[in-house]
Every structure is written in C-alpha cells, then in structure tokens.
LOLUMVEX-690948 format. One record per residue (C-alpha): x, y, z. Coordinates in steps of 0.1 Angstrom, whole numbers, padded with zeros to 4 digits, always signed. Each point is the difference from the previous one (the first is absolute). Example, Ala and Ser with C-alpha at 12.3 -4.5 7.8 and 13.67 -1.06 7.14 Angstrom:
2
+0123-0045+0078+0014+0034-0007
END
This chain:
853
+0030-0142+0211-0005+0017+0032-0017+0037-0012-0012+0030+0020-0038+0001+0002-0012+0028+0021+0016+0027+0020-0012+0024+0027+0018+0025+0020-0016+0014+0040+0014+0025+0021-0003+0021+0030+0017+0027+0015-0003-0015+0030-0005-0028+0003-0005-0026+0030+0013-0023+0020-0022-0030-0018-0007+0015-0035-0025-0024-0023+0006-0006-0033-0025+0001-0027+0011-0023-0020-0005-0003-0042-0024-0030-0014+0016-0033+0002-0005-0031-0003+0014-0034+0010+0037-0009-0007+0004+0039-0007+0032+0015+0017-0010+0029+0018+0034+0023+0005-0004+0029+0026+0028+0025-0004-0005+0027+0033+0029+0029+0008-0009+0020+0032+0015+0034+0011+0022-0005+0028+0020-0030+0014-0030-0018+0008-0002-0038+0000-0023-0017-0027-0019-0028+0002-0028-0021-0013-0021-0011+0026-0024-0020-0019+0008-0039-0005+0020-0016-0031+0017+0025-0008+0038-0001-0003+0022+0031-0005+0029+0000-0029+0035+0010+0016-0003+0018+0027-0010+0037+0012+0020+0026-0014+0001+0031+0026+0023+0033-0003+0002+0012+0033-0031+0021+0010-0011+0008-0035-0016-0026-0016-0005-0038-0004-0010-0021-0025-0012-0035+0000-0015-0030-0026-0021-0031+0011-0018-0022-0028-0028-0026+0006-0013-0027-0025-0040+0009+0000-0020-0025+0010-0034+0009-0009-0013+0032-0010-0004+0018+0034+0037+0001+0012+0006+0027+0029+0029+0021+0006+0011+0022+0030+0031+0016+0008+0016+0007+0031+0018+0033+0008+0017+0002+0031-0008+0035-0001-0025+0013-0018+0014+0025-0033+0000+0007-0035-0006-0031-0021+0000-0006-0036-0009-0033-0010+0002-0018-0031-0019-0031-0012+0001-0025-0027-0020-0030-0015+0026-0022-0016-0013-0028-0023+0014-0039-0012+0023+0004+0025+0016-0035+0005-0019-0021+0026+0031-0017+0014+0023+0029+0004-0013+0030-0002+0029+0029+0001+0033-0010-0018+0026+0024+0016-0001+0035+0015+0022+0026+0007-0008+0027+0024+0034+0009+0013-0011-0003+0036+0039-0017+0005+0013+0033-0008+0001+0031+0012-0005+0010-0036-0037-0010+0008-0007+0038+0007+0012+0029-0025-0006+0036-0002+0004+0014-0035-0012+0028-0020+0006-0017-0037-0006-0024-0022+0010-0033+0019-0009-0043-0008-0017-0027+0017+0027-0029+0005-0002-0037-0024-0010-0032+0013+0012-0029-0020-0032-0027-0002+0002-0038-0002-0023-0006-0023-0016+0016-0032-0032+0022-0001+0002+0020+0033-0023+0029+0006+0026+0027+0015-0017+0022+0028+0017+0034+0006-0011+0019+0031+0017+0032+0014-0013+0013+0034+0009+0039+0000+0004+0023+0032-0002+0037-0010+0025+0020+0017-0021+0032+0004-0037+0011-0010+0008-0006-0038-0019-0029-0015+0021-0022-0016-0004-0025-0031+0025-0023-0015-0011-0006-0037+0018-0033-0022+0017+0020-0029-0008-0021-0038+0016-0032+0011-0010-0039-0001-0027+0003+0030-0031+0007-0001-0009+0032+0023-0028-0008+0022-0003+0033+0028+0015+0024+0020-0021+0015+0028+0004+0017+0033-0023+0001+0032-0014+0031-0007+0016+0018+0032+0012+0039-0001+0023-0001+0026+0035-0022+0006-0016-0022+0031-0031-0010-0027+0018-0006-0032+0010-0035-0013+0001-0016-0037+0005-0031-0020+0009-0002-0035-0002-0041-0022+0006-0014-0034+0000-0034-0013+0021-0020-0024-0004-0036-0019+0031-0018+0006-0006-0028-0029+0035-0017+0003+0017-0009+0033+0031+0025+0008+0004+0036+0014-0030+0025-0003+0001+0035-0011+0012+0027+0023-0032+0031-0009+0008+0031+0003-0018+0019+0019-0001+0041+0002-0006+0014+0032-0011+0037+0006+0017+0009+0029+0025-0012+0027-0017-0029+0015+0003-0031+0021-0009-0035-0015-0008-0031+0005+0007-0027-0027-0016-0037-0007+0003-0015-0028-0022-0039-0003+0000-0026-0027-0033-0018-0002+0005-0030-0019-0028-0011-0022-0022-0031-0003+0002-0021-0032-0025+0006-0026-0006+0038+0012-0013+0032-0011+0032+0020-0016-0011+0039+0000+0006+0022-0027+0035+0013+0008+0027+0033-0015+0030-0025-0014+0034+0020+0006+0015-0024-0023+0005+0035-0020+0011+0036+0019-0030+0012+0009+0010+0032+0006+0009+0028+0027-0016+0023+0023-0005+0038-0005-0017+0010+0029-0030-0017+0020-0013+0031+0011+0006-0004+0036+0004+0020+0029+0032+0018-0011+0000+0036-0014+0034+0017+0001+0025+0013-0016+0028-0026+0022+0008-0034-0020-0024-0028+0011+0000-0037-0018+0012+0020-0030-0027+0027-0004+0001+0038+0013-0022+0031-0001+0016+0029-0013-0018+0037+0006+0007+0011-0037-0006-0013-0036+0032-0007-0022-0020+0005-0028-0014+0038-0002-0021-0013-0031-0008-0034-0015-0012+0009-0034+0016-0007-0033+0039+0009-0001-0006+0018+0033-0029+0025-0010-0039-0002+0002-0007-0012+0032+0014+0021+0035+0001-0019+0033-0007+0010+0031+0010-0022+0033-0028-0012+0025+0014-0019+0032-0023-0033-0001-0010-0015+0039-0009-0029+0010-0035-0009+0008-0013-0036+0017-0025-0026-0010-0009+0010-0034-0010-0028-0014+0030-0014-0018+0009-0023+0023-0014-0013+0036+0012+0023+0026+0032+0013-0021+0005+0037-0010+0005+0020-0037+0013+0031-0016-0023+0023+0000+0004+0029-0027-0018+0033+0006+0011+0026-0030-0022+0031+0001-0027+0014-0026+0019+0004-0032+0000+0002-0040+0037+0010-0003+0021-0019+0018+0006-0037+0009+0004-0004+0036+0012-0030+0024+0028-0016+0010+0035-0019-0003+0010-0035+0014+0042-0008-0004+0013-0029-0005+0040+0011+0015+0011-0036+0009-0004-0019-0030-0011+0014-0031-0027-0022-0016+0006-0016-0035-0029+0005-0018+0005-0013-0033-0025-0032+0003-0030+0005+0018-0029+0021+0009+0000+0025+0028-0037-0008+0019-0019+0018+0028-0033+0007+0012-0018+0029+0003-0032+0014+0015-0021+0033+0008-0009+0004+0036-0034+0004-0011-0022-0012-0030-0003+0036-0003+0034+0010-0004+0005-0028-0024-0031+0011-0021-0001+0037+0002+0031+0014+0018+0029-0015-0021+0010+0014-0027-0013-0017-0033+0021-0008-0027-0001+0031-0022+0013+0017+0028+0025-0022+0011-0010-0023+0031+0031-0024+0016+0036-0001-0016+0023-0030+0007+0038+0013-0006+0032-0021+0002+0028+0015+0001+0043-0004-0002+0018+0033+0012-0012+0030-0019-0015-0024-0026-0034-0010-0001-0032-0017-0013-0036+0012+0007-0035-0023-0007-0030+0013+0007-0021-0033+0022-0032+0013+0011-0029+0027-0003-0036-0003+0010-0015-0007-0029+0021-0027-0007-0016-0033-0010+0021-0027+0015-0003+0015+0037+0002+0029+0013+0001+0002+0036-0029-0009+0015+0010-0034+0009+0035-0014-0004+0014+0005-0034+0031-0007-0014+0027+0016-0017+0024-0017-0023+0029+0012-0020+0028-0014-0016+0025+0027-0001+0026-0013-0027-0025+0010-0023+0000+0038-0021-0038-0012-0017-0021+0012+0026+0025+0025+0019-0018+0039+0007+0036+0016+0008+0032-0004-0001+0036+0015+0005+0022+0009-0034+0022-0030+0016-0017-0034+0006+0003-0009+0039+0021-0031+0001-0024-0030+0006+0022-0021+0020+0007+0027+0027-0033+0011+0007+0006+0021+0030-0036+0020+0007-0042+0001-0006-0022+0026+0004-0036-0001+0003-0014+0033-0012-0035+0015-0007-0020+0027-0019-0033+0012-0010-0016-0011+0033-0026+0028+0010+0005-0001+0040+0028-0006+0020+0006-0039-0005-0001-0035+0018+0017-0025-0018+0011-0029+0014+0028-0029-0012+0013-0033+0012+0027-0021-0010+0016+0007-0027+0023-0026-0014+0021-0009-0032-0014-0030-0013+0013-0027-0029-0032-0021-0002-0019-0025+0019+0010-0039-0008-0024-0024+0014+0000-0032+0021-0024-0024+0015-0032-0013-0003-0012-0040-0003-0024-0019-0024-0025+0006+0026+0006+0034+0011+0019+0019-0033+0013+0034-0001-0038+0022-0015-0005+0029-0004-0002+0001+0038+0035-0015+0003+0015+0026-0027-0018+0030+0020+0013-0012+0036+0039-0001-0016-0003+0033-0012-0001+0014+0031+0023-0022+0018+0017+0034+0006-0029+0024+0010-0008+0015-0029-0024-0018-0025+0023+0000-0029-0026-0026-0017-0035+0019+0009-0034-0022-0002-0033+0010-0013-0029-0022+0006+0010-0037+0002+0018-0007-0034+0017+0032-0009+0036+0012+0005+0019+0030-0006+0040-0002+0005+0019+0030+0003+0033-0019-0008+0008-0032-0018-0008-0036+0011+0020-0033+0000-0019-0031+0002+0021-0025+0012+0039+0000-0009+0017-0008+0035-0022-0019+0031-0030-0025-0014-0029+0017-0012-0039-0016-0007-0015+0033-0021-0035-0005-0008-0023+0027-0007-0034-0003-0024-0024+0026-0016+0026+0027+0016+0008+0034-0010+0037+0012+0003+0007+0037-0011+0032+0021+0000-0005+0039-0002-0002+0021-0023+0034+0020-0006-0007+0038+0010-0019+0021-0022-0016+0030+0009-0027-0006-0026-0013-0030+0018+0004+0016+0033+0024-0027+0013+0031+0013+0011+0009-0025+0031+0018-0026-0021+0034+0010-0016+0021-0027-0023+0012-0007-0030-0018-0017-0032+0002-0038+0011+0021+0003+0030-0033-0010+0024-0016-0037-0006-0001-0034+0010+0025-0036+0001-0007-0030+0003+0029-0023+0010-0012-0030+0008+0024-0034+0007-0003-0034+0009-0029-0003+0026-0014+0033-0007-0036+0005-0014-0006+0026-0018-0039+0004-0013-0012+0036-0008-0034-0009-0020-0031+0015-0016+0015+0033+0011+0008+0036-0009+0036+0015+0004-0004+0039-0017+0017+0036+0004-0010+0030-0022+0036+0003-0001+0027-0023-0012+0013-0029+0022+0014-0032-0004-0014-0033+0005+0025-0030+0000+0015-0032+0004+0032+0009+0021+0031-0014-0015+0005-0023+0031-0036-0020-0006+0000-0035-0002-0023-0021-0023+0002-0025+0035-0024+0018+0017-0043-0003-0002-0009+0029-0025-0032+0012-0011-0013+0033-0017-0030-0013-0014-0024+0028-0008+0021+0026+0008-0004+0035-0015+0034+0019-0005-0013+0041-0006+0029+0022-0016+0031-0015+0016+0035-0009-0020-0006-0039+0003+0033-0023+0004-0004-0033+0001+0023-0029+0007+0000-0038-0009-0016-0013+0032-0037-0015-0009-0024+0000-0030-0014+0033+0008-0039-0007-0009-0030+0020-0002+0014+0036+0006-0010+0030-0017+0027+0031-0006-0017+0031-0006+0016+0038-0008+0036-0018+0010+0029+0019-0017+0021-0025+0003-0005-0039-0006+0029-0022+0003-0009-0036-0008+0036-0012-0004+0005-0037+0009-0036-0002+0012-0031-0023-0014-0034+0027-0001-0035-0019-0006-0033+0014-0002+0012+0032+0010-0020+0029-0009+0024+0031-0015-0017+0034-0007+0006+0037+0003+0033-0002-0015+0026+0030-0005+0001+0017-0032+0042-0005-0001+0017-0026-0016+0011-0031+0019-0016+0003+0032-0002-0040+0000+0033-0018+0006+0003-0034-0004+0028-0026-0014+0004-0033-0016-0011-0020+0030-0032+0021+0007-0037-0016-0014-0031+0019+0004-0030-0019-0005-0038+0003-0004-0001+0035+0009-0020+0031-0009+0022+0030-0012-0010+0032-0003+0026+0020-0021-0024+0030-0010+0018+0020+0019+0032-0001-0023+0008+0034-0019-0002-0011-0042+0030-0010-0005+0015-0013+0029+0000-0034+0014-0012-0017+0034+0033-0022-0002+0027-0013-0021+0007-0036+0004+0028-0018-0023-0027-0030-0002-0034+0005+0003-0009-0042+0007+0000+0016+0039-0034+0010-0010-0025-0026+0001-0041-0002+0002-0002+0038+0006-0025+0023-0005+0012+0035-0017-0021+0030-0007+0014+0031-0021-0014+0024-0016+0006+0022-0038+0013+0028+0017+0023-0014+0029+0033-0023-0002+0018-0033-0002-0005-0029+0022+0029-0015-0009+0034+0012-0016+0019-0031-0011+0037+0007-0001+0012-0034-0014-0003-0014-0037-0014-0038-0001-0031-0025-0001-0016-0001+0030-0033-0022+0012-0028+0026+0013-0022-0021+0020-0035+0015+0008+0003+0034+0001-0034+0024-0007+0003+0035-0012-0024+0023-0002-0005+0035-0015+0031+0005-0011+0010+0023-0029+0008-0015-0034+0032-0012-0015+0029+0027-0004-0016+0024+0024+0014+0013+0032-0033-0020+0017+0008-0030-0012+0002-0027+0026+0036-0013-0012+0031+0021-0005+0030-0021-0016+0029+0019+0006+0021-0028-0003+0020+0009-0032-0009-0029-0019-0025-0027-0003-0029-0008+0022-0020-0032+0000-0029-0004+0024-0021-0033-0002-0030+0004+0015-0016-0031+0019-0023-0009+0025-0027+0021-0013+0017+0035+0004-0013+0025-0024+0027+0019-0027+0015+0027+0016+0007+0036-0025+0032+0007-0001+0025+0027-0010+0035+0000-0014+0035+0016+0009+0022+0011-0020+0017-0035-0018-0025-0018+0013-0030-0027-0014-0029-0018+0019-0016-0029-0009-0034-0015+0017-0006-0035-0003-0034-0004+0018-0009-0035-0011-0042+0002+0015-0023-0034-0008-0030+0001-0027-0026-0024+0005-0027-0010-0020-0027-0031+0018-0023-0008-0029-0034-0017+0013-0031-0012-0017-0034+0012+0010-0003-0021+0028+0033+0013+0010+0015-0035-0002+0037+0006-0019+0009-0007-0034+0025-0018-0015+0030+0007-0030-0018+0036-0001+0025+0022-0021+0003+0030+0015+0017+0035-0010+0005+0035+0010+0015+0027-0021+0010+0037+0003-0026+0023-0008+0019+0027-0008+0024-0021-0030-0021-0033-0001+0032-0019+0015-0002-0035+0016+0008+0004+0032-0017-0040+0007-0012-0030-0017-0004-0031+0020-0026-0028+0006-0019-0006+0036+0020-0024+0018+0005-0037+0001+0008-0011+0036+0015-0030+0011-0014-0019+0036+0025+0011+0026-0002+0035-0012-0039+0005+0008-0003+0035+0023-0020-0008+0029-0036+0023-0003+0005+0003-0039-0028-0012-0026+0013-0030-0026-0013-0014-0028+0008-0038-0004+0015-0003-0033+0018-0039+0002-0006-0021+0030+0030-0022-0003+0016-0015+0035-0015+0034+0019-0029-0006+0025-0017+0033-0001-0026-0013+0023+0026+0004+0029+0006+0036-0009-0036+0014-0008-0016-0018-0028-0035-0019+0004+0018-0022-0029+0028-0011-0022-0016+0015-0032+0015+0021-0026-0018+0028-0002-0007+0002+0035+0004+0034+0025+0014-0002+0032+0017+0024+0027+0029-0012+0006+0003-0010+0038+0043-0014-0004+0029+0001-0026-0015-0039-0011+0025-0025-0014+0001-0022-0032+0001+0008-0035-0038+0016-0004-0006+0036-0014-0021+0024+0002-0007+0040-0013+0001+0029+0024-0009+0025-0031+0027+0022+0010+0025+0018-0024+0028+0015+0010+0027+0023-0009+0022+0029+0010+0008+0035-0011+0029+0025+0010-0019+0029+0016+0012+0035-0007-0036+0018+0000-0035-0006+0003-0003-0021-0039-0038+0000-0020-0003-0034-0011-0030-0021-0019-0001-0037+0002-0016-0028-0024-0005-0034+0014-0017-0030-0028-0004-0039+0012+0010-0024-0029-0027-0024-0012+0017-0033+0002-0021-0023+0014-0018+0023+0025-0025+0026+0007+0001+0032-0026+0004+0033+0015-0003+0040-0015+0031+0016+0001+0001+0024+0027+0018+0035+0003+0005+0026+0027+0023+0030+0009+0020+0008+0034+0034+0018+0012+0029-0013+0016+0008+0015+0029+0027-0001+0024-0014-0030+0016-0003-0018-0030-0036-0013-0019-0028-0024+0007-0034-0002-0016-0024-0033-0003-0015-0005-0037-0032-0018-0007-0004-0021-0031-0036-0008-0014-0007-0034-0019-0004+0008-0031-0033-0025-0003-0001+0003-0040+0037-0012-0009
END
C-alpha cells in the first residue's frame, strides 16, 4: 500500500525567482510530492525536468498561490527547483510516498481549481472536500496552502478525526508581505468509494488553498499503522491555536471572568482567581504552531488561570477522556517554580452552568511528567472516584458547556504552556502486514495520529496509553508485538505522587477484535497497571483470525476472554477478575489471586488444563471459584495453604471423573483450608484418575463427599541376578489394622503382550520365537529384553505384581513376598515396609536361594 515515508517542510520570507529545493532521502520508484504556496499572485512552477503538476495553480487575486507537482524518483539524487514569477514568501511542503503503483501512480484528485470555490476566506472550523477512488488501498494526501490576512501567524490543526495530522507551519515572516503557510494530513482509503472530508480548525480568517491526491498502492505493499474511525473517535476541545477572545470562534471563547468563584468540595475550600492566558509561538508542541500559555502569579491561596467556553455546542461527555498537553516554559519552572502537589499545582475543571467538577492534573513533583518535556493530562470526567471539587449539584455530563485550567502553589509568577486539548473515546487500530506489523513502533505512531502522544514510548518496547486501545475491530489489522511492555496509569493518588491520570476502576485497558484476515500475536510480553484495567477479548472477535498470546504476562487486570483460540502459555498474575467462560486455558500459570470469593468465572463449556494455580491468596473460607462440575479441571497444578481458602466450591451433587489434578498444601478435611468445598446440597463423587493426587475437602450443609482415587501398587520381584521370578505370591497389608490390601502372583504373559525394553523370563516356549524379540534362545528359563509384542503361544515371567488401592491419604503398608517350591529354585521369604502415597506404590524385592532346602 502506497505509505508516507519522509516529510520535510522549507521556507523563506522571501523567496526567489528560482528557489531550490532540498529535497528528503529517496530512492528509486519513490514519489516525491512538492506542495509550495507563495505570498502573492505569483505563478509557480517547477523548472526542473519530469515533473508534472496535479490540477492546476490555484491563485486568489494578489494574495497568495498555491501549487502541487509530483515526480516518480529515479535514483537517489532527484533535483527540484521552483519557479516564481516574482520572487515572495514561500512555504513549501514535501513528501516521500512509498509502494506507490508503478503503472498509475495518482488515482483521482480534487483541488477545486474548476471552481471559484478553489479560494476561501474563513475564520472557523471548515473541511477538505472527498474524492471518490477507483480502486482499493489509496493513500489520501491532504494539503492546504494558507495566505494570512495580516501579521498574525496562522495554523490550521486536523481536530480527532480519521487522518493522520502531519504539520502545520508558516514561513517565519512578521509582517503581511512575508507571511505564508501550509497545513497536510493523510488518510488510508482501504476500499474504493468517497474519502473522508477532515476537519480542520483554523485560527483566524484566512485564505486557502485545497488539494486533496489519492496515491494508489502497489500490490504486496507496506500498510502503515493507521487510527481506524470505524468507531467515533471523538471531538475537539480546543487545539490551542492562535485565538484568544472572548467572540465565538469554531465553538470556543475566552471569557475575562471565572463562573466558578471556588472549585472546592460543595463550593468551599479552594477560591479562584482569573489570569488572562496569551498566546506564545514555537513552543515545542508542534512545528511552527502556537499554545496557551498560562502565567498565574506567586501564590498559596488561590488557584489562578483561565476559562475556555464551549457556546455553540455543548460537548457530551459521558464516554471518553478529556486529553491535553502541558509544559513549563522552562525545566526550571517545571521543577522548582510550579507549585507541588501538597500545595496544589494545575486543576482541570469541567463545567455545565453553575455546576461543576474540579481534578487536580499536575504538580512538580509529580511522577508521570511534570512539565519539563511534553506530559499529558488525562481525565475522564463521568467519573466522582478521583474528583477534588465539586458543586452540591452534579454538572450534567452531556451538556458540558466550559474548562478551566487553573493553578496554585507555584512560587513565581508562572509559564505554563498547553496544546490541544481534545475529548477522546479511544484509539482502534488498523494496518500493518506480515512483513511490516503494527510494534510497538506502529502502536506509538497511532497514538499521536492527532498531535498529542496519547500512547507515550519509553525505550524501544515500552508503552504507556493514556486512554484505551482497540486492536483491530473495523479495517484489517496484522498486530504483532514480542518481549513488549504495555502499561496503563496508575489512577490518581496523591500517595504515589501521580495525579495526571483520572478514571474509573477498569474503565482504561485494551481489546482485541480481531476477524477474518486479521492477525493478532501479542507474545512473551508484559501488559500491567498498578491500578485496575481490563484486558479482553472484545465481544466482536472472531476465532477466523491468526491468534497468538504465547508467553504473555497479564499484571492485575480484570481478564475477559472469549472463545476464539486455545489460549496457550499465558500467565495471569494479581488479576481481580478472570473470566474463562467458553474458553480452553492450557499451561497457563495463575497466581496472586484475590482473597474474595469467585473471582474465576467459568461455565460448562470452559476446560483448563495443565496449569499451575496459585490460590494462596484466598481468605479461609472463601473459594477461588464455584463451578457446577469440576471435570473442567484437568492436569492442573494447585497450591493452598492451612490458613487460606477453597480452590474449588462445587455447587452440583453427582459423580464426576477428576482427571490429573495435583494439590498441594492444602488444609485438612472439614476445614475452611481445605482444597474442596461441596456446597452442593447433596452427594459428591469425585474419581480421581490419571494420577491426580486426593484433594481435602469440606462439606455444606446437606452435603457428603466421596474420593475415589484408584492409584496403582506395584511389586517387580527379581532374583539376585536381577533376572524375574516366576508364580511369586506377593502381599501387602495395612500396618495400622493388618488388612489385605493385595495378594497376587508375578505375572504370566502371553507373546503378543511382551512390552518393548522390559526383562522376561521364558517360562514355555510353545509356537513363540523369542529369538526374534530378544532372546539368544528358545529356552525356558531363559532372560531376554523384550525388543516387540512377539507372537505365538510361548510365555514368559516379567516378576511384576500388581494391584490397586483407593487413595484417601498417605497409607503405612508392609509387604511379604515367598516363591513356592514346586519344581524350582527355593527362595527366603522376604519382607519390607513402604507408604502409599498419592501417586500410588512401587518397590523391587530381592529373593535369596535358600541353598539348604
């Protein structure tokens, strides 16, 4: 799919009549897209060879014109010149587009140069125009050349939409003959039909110039990491811009006074005081665009700032988060200046009418940022948890009508700087192929498809999102990230000194909604939060799509997964929540486990397998989960203890198979520790096979339990040459009562039902060959390793005896084993002691010839 590679923007103020290009690296078959808008009604050009313009110049009278010209690289060293008629302001824009189709390179276009429309002056929010492509998997190029009507800068900024921002910059001029900008997004266009229309917010009254190219892509292409609008994505707030006053602009205004005279708890405990914010350029937030900047004097009293309305259209903020970013002028204010959060640092208040919310979002000595470099602030306002004041009436949520940004504590007259703030739902993601998946990377470079980095990046695996993520759901999606860390905030405390993040228990996490095509593979990984979040299966997933979590580590999330794959090889650690409904779990690894009751949910359908499961953590007396059958359970691995709970609560009488399971360290039977409570109300029956050891168990009211755990005892009685020996009777008995528990003779086996690597004796050759199957010769008496089942009607003695005995606890037993005298060698009876234990008993006896009989 055609992608954008590089980007670079150069400017003058004034210009020339032949102004070179420097142009980004490139390579061969690389589109190179040169974007230029000049002050003045000057004609454009490109006046080096192979290039071919897009539409045609777009001129408003004297004031500005704005042209586009690609070229298909054909090496690395491509040249580029344009050609003013008169030499002015330019601001040019240039882009590397890559797997752009070799046949035909640009689709459609639409830059209005038809219509006189092809020049507007506006001072609010206003759209680029749709093209309808022809084929699927277009790369949509947005450009707007921008003609500032006075000495005021001016940036147009996308608002949260489908495209991906890319810049807004200006020529750097001071004066209306030197001043010229550009603003460009981009958009991936998978199926053919209409694109988008962005919206775009511009600062001031402007003139512009609008293109809009779709670059189809080459088969077999890079697909880039992409925001999916398949979901609202949300709205803008404010980006910040140019505009400060109190008249109605793109649905914001200034006011010169606070509605809210205090923002503390039922209107009392915190006084405000109004501060006009200004404007202040090139701060850093964004190339060449402008911020807020907030300058509240030294104070330990009062919060002081500002108010932005909203009088158009309230905003409805009951799902979302509102985010922004925020920055000190200087490391200095950041680290000594602002006020630290004892004494109150930055307050975020929403507001409806009279009726308001207030958080406090930042402070110096905050941990997650605080100023010195872009940090972010995120709050999900139809939330109480984490609120610092409030009004004695709720504002109403859905009519959101103002914001204030407010400070205290800071010990000098303040510099506090914010752009964009937007209302945002969360980020679903798009894109990626085999080859080139969305990474950790990818996931980063979504996040900020609207400025701010709403999905920060530490190092080159780690990840912290400010608001939740989608994998997947809408557009086709290749996720594949390994040994990554993804983390979600911790909710404000003031303990921890994190007071930037603001939601509710579980309302932050991550989806996956993968569907047919989609592959899906987050492996050997960490996902964590010191507060609770969710980690799921979103109830759209497909099992049709390539899924993988192998090795994944799941840290203190409420876990909900869906029938989709086998999930293999994860380990669930401090999770409050596990839902297992519907879902096959194997060699999973379970510890740190609530101390409630039920935290596991599962149903009829659900089998967990070969797992280790850590219920420790259980208060005595409670359960890990209740289960109506526990045959679910299979192979597993559970540790207790004598002083924690249940693993298992079974809710319905009956006899069930129990195949495999371990447990360990449990408490004994009828105690709160025990690893079985049967609160079914009747009779329980649990078989135990497959070598699982007898679980303890208490009763509920009504209710009985009976373990059948049916574990093999095996007695192989050899001679001193450790050859076996035949017809020896063997016994074992209860030391405790002198009961029976066995009395059986070594075996007599049949050819055809040798074991391959087991010692024989030959006791009668008839129609067996035992030379075939191990034997130097058909003699009775002889031993051989068997090397095949053999066939015929021969015998021979493996010297084992075998039994079995119901296992309830560990059982002291003594054993006697004599060898008859008829017709062979005599032998001493022999005697020893053991205990059966959970996996049963084995033990080899020696007989001695008795020499004298």
């Amino acid at each position: 799919m055609a992608y954008l590679d590089d980007f670079l923007t150069q400017f003058s103020t004034s210009g020339a009549t032949s102004y070179a290009l420097t142009l980004p690296d490139h390579v061969a078959n690389d589109i190179i897209v040169v974007a230029a808008n000049a002050d003045g009604g000057v004609t454009l050009s490109v006046g080096t060879s192979g290039w071919a313009q897009i539409g045609v110049t777009q001129i408003s009278a004297s004031a500005s014109s704005s042209g586009v010209w690609w070229k298909r690289a054909a090496g690395s060293s491509e040249t580029c010149t344009i050609t003013m008629g008169t030499a002015d302001a330019i601001n040019v824009s240039m882009f590397i587009i890559k797997d752009v189709n070799t046949t035909t390179a640009i689709d459609v276009t639409n830059d209005l140069s038809t219509s006189s429309s092809a020049v507007f002056t506006t001072a609010s929010t206003f759209t680029s125009a749709s093209v309808t492509t022809t084929t699927a998997d277009c790369l949509i190029l947005y450009y707007l050349g921008i003609e500032p009507p006075s000495t005021t800068p001016i940036s147009a900024l996308t608002v949260p939409g489908p495209t991906h921002f890319i810049d807004s910059s200006d020529a750097g001029g001071t004066t209306a003959t030197t001043m010229t900008g550009s603003a460009c997004a981009w958009y991936i266009q998978r199926t053919a039909g209409a694109t988008p229309t962005p919206t775009w917010d511009l600062s001031a009254s402007s003139i512009t110039h609008r293109f809009v190219i779709a670059f189809r892509n080459i088969s077999g292409g890079v697909v880039p990491p992409y925001i999916d609008d398949v979901d609202s994505l949300g709205q803008k707030l404010s980006t910040c811009s140019w505009y400060l006053s109190a008249t109605t602009l793109n649905n914001e205004n200034y006011p010169t006074a606070l509605t809210y005279a205090n923002i503390g708890p039922n209107g009392a405990g915190q006084a405000t005081t109004y501060d006009a914010p200004a404007v202040v350029v090139d701060t850093g937030f964004n190339p060449y665009s402008s911020s807020i900047n907030s300058t509240p004097v030294s104070t330990t009293t009062n919060a002081i700032g500002y108010q932005r309305n909203f009088p158009t259209t309230a905003i409805d903020m009951t799902t979302g988060w509102v985010v922004g970013g925020f920055m000190a002028s200087t490391s200095k204010m950041a680290l000594y200046n602002q006020g630290n959060i004892k004494k109150g640092g930055t307050y975020l208040v929403i507001g409806q009418g009279t009726n308001y919310r207030s958080y406090r979002v930042m402070a110096r000595d905050n941990q997650d940022g605080n100023g010195t470099g872009f940090s972010i602030i995120s709050v999900q306002p139809n939330q109480t948890q984490t609120q610092y004041g409030y009004s004695a009436t709720a504002p109403t949520i859905t009519a959101i009508d103002k914001m204030l940004i407010l400070h205290k504590g800071q010990n000098a007259t303040g510099a506090f700087r914010y752009m964009d703030w937007h209302f945002i739902k969360k980020i679903t993601v798009a894109g990626g192929t085999s080859a080139s998946p969305v990474n950790t990377q990818g996931l980063y470079e979504v996040g900020k498809y609207c400025r701010i980095p709403l999905i920060a990046k530490s190092g080159a695996s780690g990840l912290l999102a400010y608001i939740p993520i989608q994998i997947g759901g809408g557009d086709g999606v290749n996720f594949q990230i390994d040994a990554g860390a993804l983390q979600f905030p911790r909710i404000y405390s003031l303990a921890d000194r994190e007071i930037n993040y603001h939601g509710q228990n579980n309302a932050i996490g991550i989806s996956y909604a993968g569907k047919s095509g989609d592959t899906i593979k987050h492996t050997n990984s960490v996902v964590t939060s010191p507060s609770p979040y969710y980690w799921e299966i979103n109830s759209a997933a497909i099992s049709a799509a390539t899924w993988d979590f192998t090795g994944l580590s799941i840290v203190g999330a409420n876990v909900t997964l869906r029938n989709v794959m086998t999930f293999d090889s994860m380990n669930f650690t401090s999770c409050p929540t596990l839902n297992f409904s519907g879902c096959t779990v194997t060699n999973a690894n379970i510890k740190n486990v609530p101390a409630g009751n039920d935290t596991l949910t599962t149903n009829g359908s659900t089998v967990i397998n070969s797992s280790a499961i850590n219920v420790t953590g259980v208060t005595s007396g409670n359960r890990w989960c209740s289960v109506s059958s526990p045959i679910i359970f299979s192979n597993n691995t559970f540790t207790g203890s004598a002083s924690t709970g249940h693993a298992i609560r079974i809710t319905t009488a009956g006899t069930y198979d129990f195949s495999g399971n371990i447990f360990t360290g449990f408490g004994s039977n009828g105690t709160n520790s025990a690893a079985i409570f049967n609160d079914s109300g009747g009779s329980v029956t649990l078989n135990i096979t497959n070598a699982g050891s007898t679980p303890t168990y208490r009763n509920g009211t009504s209710a009985t339990t009976t373990v059948n755990n049916a574990v093999s005892l095996k007695i192989s009685v050899v001679d001193s040459s450790n050859s076996p020996v035949t017809a020896a009777q063997t016994a074992i008995y209860k030391s405790n009562d002198n009961s029976q528990l066995m009395n059986s003779d070594t075996e007599t086996v049949t050819a055809g039902s040798f074991v391959i690597d087991v010692k024989y004796k030959i006791i009668t050759v008839g129609t067996t060959d035992f030379t075939v199957i191990g034997a130097t010769s058909n003699t009775v008496g002889i031993i051989f390793t068997a090397t095949g089942a053999g066939s015929g009607t021969g015998t021979a003695t493996n010297g084992i005896a075998t039994g079995s005995f119901n296992y309830t606890a560990d059982t002291d037993i003594y054993i006697r084993v004599r060898k008859s005298s008829d017709g062979e060698v005599k032998y001493y009876p022999a005697s020893t002691t053991g205990t059966i234990t959970s996996s049963g008993f084995s033990a080899t006896i020696t007989l001695i010839e008795d020499t004298t009989a």
